[in-house]
C-alpha positions in Angstrom: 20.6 -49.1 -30.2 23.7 -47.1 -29.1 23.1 -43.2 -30.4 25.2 -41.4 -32.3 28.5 -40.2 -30.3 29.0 -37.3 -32.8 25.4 -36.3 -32.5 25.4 -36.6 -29.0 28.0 -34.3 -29.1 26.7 -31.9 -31.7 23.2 -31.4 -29.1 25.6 -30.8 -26.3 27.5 -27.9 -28.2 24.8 -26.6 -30.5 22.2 -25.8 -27.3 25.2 -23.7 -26.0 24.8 -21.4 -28.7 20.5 -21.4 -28.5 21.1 -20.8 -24.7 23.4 -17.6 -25.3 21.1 -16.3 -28.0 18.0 -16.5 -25.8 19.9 -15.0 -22.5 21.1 -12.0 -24.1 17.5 -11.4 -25.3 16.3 -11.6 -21.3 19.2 -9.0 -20.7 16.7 -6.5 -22.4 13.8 -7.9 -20.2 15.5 -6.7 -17.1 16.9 -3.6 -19.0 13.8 -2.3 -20.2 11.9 -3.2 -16.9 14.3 -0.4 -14.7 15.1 2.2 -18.0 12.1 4.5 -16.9 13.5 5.2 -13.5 16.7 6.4 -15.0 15.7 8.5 -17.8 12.6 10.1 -16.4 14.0 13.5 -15.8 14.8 13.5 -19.4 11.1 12.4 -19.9 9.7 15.5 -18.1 12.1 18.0 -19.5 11.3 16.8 -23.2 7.8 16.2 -22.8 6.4 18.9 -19.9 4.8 15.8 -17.7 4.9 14.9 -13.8 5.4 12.5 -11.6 1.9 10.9 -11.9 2.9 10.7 -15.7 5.9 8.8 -14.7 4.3 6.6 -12.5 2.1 5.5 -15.5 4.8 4.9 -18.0 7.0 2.8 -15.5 3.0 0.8 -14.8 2.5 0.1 -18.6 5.4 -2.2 -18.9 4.2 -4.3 -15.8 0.2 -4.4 -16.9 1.6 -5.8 -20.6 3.5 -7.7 -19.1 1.3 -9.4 -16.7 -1.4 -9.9 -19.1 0.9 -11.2 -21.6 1.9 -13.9 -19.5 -0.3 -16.7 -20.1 -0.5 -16.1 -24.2 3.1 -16.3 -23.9 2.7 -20.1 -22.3 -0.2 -21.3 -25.2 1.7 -19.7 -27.6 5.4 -21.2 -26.6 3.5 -24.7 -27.0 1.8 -24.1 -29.9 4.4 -21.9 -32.4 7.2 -23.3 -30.4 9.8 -21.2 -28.4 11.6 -20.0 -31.8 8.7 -18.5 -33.4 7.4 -17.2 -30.6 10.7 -15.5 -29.1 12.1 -14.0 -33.0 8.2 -12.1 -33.7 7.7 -11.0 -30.2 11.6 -9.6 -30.1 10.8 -7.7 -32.8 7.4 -6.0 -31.1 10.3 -4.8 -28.7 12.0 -3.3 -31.5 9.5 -1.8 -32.7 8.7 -0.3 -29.3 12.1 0.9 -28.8 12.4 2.7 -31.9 8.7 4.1 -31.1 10.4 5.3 -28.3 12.9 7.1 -29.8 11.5 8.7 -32.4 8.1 9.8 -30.4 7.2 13.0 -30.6 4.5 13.6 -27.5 4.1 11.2 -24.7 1.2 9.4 -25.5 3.8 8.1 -28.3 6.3 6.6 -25.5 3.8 5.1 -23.3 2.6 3.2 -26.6 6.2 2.2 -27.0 6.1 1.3 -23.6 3.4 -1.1 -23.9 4.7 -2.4 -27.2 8.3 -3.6 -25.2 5.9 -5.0 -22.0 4.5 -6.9 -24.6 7.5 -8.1 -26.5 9.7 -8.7 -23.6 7.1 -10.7 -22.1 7.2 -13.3 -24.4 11.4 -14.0 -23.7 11.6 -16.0 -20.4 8.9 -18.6 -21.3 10.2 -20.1 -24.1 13.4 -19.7 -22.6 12.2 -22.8 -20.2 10.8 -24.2 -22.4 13.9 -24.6 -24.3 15.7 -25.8 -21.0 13.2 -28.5 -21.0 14.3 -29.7 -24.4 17.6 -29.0 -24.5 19.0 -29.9 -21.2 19.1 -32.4 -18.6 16.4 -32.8 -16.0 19.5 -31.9 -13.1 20.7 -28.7 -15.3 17.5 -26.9 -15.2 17.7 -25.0 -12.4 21.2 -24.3 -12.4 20.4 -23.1 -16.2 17.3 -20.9 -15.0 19.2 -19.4 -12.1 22.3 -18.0 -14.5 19.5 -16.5 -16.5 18.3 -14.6 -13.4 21.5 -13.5 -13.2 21.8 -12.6 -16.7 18.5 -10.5 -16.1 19.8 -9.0 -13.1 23.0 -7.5 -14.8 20.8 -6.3 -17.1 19.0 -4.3 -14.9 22.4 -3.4 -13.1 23.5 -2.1 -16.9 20.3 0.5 -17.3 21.1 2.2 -14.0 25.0 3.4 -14.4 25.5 2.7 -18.1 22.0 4.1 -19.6 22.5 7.3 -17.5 26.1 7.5 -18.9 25.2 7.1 -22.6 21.7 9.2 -22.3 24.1 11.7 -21.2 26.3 11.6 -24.0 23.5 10.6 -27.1 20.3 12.0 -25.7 18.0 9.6 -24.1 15.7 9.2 -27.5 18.9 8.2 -29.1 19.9 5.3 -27.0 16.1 3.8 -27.3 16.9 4.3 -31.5 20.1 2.3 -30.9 18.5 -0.1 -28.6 15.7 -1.1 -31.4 18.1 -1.7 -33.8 20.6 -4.1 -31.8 16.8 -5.7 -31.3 15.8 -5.8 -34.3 19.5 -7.7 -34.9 18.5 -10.3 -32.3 15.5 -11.4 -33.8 17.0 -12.2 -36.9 19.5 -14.1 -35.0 16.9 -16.0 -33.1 15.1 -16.9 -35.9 18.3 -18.6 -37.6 20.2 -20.1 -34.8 17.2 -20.9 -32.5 15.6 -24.7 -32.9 12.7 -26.1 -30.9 13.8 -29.2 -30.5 16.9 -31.3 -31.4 15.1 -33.1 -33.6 14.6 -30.4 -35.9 18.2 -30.8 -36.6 17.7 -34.6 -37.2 19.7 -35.3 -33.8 18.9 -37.4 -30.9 16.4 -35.6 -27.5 18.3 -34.8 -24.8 15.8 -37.2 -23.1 16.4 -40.0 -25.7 20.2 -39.2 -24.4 19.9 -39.0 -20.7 17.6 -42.2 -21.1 21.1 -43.9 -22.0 23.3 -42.4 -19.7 21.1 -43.7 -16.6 19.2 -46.5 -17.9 16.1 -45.4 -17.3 13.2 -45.5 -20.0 11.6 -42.7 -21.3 8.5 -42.0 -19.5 5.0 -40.2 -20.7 5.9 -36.9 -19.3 8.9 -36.5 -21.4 7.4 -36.7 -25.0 6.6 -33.9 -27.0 3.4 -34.3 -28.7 1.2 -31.4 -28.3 -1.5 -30.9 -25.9 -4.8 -28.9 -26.5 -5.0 -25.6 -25.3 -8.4 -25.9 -23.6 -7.2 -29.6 -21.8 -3.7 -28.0 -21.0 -5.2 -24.9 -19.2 -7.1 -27.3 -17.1 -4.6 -29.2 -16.5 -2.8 -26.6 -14.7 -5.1 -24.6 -13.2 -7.2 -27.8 -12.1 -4.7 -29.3 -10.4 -5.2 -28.9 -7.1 -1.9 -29.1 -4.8 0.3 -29.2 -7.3 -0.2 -25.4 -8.5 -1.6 -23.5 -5.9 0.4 -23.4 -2.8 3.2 -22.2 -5.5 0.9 -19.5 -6.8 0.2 -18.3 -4.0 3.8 -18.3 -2.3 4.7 -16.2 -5.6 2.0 -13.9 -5.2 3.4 -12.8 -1.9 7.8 -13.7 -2.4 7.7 -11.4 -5.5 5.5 -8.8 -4.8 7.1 -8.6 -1.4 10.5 -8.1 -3.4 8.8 -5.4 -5.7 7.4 -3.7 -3.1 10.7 -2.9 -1.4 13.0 -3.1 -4.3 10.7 -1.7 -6.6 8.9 1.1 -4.9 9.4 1.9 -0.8 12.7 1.2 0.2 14.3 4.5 -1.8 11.4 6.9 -0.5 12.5 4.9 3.2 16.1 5.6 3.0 15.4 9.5 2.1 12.3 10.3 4.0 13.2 8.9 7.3 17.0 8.1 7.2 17.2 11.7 4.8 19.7 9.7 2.4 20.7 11.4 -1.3 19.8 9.6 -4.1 23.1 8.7 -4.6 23.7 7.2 -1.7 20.7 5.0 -1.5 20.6 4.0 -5.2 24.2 2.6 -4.1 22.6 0.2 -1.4 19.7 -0.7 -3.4 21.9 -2.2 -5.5 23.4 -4.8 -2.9 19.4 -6.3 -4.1 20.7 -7.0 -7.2 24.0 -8.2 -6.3 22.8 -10.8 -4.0 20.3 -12.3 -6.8 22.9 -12.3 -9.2 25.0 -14.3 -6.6 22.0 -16.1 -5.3 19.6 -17.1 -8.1 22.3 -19.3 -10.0 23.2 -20.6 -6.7 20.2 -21.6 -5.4 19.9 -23.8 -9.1 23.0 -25.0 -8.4 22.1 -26.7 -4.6 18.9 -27.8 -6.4 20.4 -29.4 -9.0 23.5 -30.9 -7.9 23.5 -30.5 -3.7 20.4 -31.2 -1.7 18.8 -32.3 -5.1 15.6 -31.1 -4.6 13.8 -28.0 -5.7 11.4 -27.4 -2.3 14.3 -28.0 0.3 16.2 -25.1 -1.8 12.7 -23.2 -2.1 11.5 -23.2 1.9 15.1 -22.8 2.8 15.7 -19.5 1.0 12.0 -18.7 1.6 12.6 -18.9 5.7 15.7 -16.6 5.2 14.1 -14.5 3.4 11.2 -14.0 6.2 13.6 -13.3 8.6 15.2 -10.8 7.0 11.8 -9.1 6.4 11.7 -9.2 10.5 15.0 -7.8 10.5 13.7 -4.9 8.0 10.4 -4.2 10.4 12.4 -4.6 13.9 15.5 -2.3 13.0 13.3 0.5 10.6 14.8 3.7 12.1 16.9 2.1 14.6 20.2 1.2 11.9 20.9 3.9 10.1 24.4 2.5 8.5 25.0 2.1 5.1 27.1 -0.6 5.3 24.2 -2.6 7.8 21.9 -1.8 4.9 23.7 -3.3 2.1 24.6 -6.3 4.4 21.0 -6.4 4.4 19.7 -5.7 0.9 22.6 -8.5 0.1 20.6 -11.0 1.9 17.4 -9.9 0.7 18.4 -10.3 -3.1 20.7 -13.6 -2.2 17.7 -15.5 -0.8 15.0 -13.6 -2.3 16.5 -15.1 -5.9 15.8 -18.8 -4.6 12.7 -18.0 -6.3 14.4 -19.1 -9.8 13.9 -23.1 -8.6 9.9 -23.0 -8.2 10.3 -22.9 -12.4 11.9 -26.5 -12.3 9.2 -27.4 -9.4 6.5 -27.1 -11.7 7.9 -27.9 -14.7 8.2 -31.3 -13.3 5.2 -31.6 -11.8 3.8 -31.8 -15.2 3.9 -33.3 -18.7 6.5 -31.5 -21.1 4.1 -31.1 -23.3 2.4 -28.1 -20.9 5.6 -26.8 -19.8 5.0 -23.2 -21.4 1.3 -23.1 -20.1 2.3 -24.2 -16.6 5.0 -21.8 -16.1 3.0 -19.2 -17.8 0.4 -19.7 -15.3 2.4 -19.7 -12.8 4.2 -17.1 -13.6 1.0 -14.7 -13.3 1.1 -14.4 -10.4 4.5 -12.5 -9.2 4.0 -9.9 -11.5 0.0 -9.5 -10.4 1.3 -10.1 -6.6 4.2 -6.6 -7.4 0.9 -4.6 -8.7 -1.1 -5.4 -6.1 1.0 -5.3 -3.5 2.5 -1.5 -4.5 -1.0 -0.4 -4.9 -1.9 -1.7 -1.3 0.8 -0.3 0.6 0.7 2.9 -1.7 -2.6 3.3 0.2 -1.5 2.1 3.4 0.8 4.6 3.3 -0.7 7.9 4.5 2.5 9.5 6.0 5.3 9.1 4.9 7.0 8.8 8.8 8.1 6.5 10.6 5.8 4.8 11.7 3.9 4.5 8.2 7.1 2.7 6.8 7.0 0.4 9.9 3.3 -0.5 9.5 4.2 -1.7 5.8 6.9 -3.8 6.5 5.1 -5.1 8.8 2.4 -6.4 6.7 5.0 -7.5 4.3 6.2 -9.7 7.0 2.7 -11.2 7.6 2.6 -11.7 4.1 5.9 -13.6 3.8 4.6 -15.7 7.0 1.6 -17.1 4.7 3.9 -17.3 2.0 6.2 -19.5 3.9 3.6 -21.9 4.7 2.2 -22.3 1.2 6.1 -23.4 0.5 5.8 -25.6 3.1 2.6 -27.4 1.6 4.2 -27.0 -1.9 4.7 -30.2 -3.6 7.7 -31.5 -6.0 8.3 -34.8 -8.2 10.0 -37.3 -6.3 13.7 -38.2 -7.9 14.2 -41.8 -8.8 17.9 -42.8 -7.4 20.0 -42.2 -10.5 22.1 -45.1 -12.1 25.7 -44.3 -12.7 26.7 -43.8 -16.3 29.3 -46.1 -17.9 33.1 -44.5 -18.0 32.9 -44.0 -21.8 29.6 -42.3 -20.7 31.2 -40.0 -18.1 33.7 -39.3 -20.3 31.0 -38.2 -23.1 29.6 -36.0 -20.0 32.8 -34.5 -19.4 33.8 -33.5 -22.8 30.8 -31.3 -23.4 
């Protein structure tokens, strides 16, 4: 039976509105993940603390985060990706305005932990809410604007946070930030839907089913899974989660290593840069994953059609330009050779955004929070581990101690890029061609 053209039409407009909701929530993931580097002279002055207290407040939002990760799966599956996104936006309110009303520093690195925590909980659901919502071929191009959503968030808490700590005071600006949070959560709660079902319309799969043809298979219903059976689903299953776990060990951490913690120190210790001048290359990172991430979706999705292709390809790039970083460390000493650079370094380094649709796909639907979850561990463990390696492989701060750690990034990326190669992905069934009053349904979205 033909669906419902209004219907149809009602899922395609209606998940525009859950989509915005939810993105504007990860713009605070990437915010909050960068804010301590920003205000932590206003920290020290407020508060009397050092550098090593610093260091531990900037850590607290990566250790909740990371051990959040995999409650964040089980629970997107089991409260659903509404639930779960509205109460955990509000533990980042409530962190924020911890923040800014704390009066020793024991009290911000509790808020701290209290916005690791929340924030963790976003970009989960967030795919799982792809999964539901939108086509199989939109998923990665959806996934890769979110990157980029993230990644101007992060580009707003350097320039802009400085600007209006200046003008409010620091504590201020974490009081206002807790309140447009607190905002968002409501929002979430009331516009946000699991499923389009829950609305009494027709799935998106029940909907790309008669666009192409094709029945709908196992892997695309909804019923729920047991936690126990899903976790061993994932993490039992062989070559189908591994060689991705481990490439994302060693791709992200190798990105937070440099991004996140060596190349700044580089730039002033051996090239003797300002601040000024380096935080103005370090940001050519950022540019070229907001550029890159919704591009790599988009040549997943719509160009070579395949997510491993997209993922080796900017993986092999990516290598390279580690080489480049190693070979050329105190030989270019440019600012413009840097930011060419850093721009291909965050350009292919974001091709990271399509291993989310590679494992999505490789299993049921019903998982899909669990198996990114778990897959998603291991980035954020790879950045900690990785810093804390090369902090101690670091004994002078020369040369030729910045050389020896980009060099072992670069072995790392080598082992990275052959777990891509032995990566696996879903093979695409040849898609039938919808009807013209189909295509123009499609178009009219």
């Amino acid at each position: 039976m033909a669906l419902d053209k209004k219907s149809v039409k009602k899922v395609f407009r209606y998940r525009w509105a859950i989509f915005g909701i939810l993105a504007f929530a990860y713009f605070f993931v990437y915010f909050h993940r960068v804010s301590t580097s920003v205000v932590a002279g206003d920290l020290e002055d407020t508060f009397g603390v050092g550098v090593e207290s610093i260091a531990l407040l900037s850590s607290a939002y990566f250790y909740a985060y990371t051990i959040m990760q995999l409650p964040s799966g089980l629970l997107t599956d089991s409260w659903g990706p509404r639930k779960t996104v509205s109460i955990f936006t509000l533990v980042t309110a409530a962190g924020a305005i911890l923040t800014g009303i704390a009066s020793t520093f024991a009290l911000v690195v509790a808020g701290r932990v209290l916005i690791g925590v929340g924030v963790a909980m976003v970009y989960i659901p967030i795919m799982k809410i792809l999964a539901t919502w939108y086509r199989k071929n939109e998923f990665a191009s959806l996934s890769g604007i979110l990157l980029a959503v993230g990644n101007i968030g992060a580009l707003s808490a350097a320039g802009p946070l400085a600007l209006m700590s200046e003008a409010m005071g620091w504590q201020e600006v974490f009081l206002a930030l807790g309140v447009i949070t607190l905002v968002l959560a409501v929002v979430a709660w009331v516009i946000v839907r699991d499923y389009p079902a829950e609305m009494d319309l027709p799935t998106i799969h029940e909907i790309e089913s008669e666009e192409t043809g094709e029945p709908i298979t196992e892997a695309d219903t909804v019923e729920k899974i047991p936690m126990v059976k899903a976790l061993k689903m994932t993490f039992g299953a062989g070559m189908k989660f591994w060689p991705l776990a481990i490439w994302f060990f060693f791709m992200y951490g190798s990105i937070m290593v440099y991004q996140g913690l060596w190349a700044g120190p580089f730039f002033s210790d051996v090239l003797g840069w300002s601040k000024s001048d380096y935080g103005l290359v370090l940001t050519f990172i950022g540019i070229g994953m907001i550029i890159g991430c919704p591009i790599a979706g988009i040549l997943s999705d719509k160009v070579l059609k395949s997510r491993r292709k997209v993922l080796i390809t900017g993986t092999v790039v990516y290598t390279l330009t580690w080489a480049v970083i190693w070979l050329t460390a105190g030989e270019i000493t440019s600012m413009t050779a840097y930011m060419a650079i850093n721009f291909v370094f965050g350009f292919f380094g974001g091709f990271f955004v399509v291993s989310y649709a590679q494992i999505k796909e490789l299993f049921p639907i019903a998982i899909v929070g669990t198996t990114t979850a778990a897959l998603n561990i291991f980035p954020f463990a790879g950045g900690a581990i990785l810093q804390q390696v090369t902090g101690m492989m670091l004994t002078t701060r020369d040369l030729a101690g910045y050389r020896t750690i980009w060099l072992f990034m670069l072995v790392c990326m080598v082992i990275a890029t052959i777990a891509a190669f032995l990566s696996k992905e879903k093979e695409r069934e040849p898609v039938i061609a919808p009807s013209k009053e189909k295509q123009k349904l499609q178009a009219s979205e």
